[in-house]
C-alpha positions as CSV (number, residue, x, y, z in Angstrom):
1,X,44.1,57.6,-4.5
2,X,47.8,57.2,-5.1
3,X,50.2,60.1,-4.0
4,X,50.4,61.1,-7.6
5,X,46.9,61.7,-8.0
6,X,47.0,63.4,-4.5
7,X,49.4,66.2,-6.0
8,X,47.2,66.3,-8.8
9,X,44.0,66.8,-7.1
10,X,45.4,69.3,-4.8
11,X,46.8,70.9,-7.6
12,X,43.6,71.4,-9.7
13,X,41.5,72.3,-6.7
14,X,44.2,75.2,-5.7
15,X,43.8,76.4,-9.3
16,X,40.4,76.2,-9.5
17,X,39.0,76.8,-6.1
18,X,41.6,78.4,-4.4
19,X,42.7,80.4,-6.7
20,X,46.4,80.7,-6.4
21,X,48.5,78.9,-3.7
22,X,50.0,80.6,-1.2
23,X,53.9,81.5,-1.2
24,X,56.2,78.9,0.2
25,X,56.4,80.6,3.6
26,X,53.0,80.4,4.4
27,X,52.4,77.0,3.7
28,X,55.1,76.2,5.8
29,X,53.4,78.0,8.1
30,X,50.3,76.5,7.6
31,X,51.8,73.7,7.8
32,X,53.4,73.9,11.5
33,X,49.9,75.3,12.6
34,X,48.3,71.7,11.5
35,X,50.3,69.6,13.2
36,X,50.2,71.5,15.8
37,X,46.6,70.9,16.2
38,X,47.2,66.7,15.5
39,X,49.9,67.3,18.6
40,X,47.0,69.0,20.4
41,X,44.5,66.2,20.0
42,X,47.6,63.3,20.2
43,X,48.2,64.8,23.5
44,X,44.6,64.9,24.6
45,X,43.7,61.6,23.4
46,X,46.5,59.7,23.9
47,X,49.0,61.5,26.2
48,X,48.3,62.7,29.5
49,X,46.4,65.9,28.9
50,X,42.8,66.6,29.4
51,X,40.3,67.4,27.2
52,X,39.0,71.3,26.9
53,X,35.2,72.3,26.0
54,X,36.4,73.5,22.9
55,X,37.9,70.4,21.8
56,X,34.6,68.4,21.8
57,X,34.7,68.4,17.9
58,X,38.6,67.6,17.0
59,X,38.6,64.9,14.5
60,X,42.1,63.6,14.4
61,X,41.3,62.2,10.7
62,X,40.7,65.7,9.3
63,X,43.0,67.3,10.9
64,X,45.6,64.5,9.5
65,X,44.1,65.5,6.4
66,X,45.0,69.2,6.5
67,X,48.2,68.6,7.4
68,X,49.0,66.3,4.4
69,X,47.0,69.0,1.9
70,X,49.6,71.8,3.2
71,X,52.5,69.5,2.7
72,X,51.1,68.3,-0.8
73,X,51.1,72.2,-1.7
74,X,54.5,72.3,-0.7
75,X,55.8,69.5,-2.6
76,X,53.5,71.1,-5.5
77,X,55.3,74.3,-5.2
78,X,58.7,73.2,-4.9
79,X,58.8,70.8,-8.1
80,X,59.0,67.5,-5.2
81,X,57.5,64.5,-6.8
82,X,56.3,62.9,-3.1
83,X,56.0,59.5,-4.8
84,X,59.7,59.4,-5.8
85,X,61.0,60.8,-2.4
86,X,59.4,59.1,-0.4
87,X,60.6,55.7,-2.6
88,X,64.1,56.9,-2.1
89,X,63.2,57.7,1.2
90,X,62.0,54.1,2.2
91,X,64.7,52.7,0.3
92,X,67.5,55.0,2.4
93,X,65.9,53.6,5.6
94,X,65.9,49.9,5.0
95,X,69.5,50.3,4.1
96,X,70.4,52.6,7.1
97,X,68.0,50.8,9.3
98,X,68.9,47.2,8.9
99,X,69.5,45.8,11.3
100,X,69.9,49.1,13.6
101,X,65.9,48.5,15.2
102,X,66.2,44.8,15.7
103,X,69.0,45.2,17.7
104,X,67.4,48.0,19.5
105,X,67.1,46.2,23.4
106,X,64.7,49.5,24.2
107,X,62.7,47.7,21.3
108,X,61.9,44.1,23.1
């Protein structure tokens, strides 16, 4: 699925099965509460945190997954075509970035 079809997915399954989206505010909301539960899991599974009895079903993919959905609403909402930002994103970093990470010592 390319990032185009992504919006449009998301954007017939709000209209369809979720009936409206939710304003700008809440999404960003929604949003922060997601990645807060992928930095939850991160820091269980890879940081130095321990795991709770409640977290014996996280699933880091889903939860990845819930946090792009939110952000695809957002873009959705906002009139952002993600496939064009994030081209002119990418192409803004390899001009920035250059040669800034390669000469990066903390990088070696």
């Amino acid at each position: 699925m390319t990032i185009k079809e992504a919006q449009q997915s998301v954007d017939e399954w709000i209209k369809t099965t979720g009936v409206r989206y939710f304003n700008e505010l809440t999404n960003t909301a929604i949003l922060m509460e997601e990645v807060g539960e992928v930095a939850r899991i991160m820091a269980r599974k890879y940081g130095e945190q321990s795991f709770k009895k409640s977290d014996e079903s996280i699933n880091l993919p889903d939860e990845m997954a819930d946090v792009l959905f939110v952000l695809i609403c957002l873009a959705n909402q906002t009139g952002i075509d993600l496939t064009e930002a994030l081209e002119k994103n990418m192409a803004k970093k390899s001009i920035r970035d250059a040669d800034r990470h390669r000469n990066n010592e903390k990088l070696r």
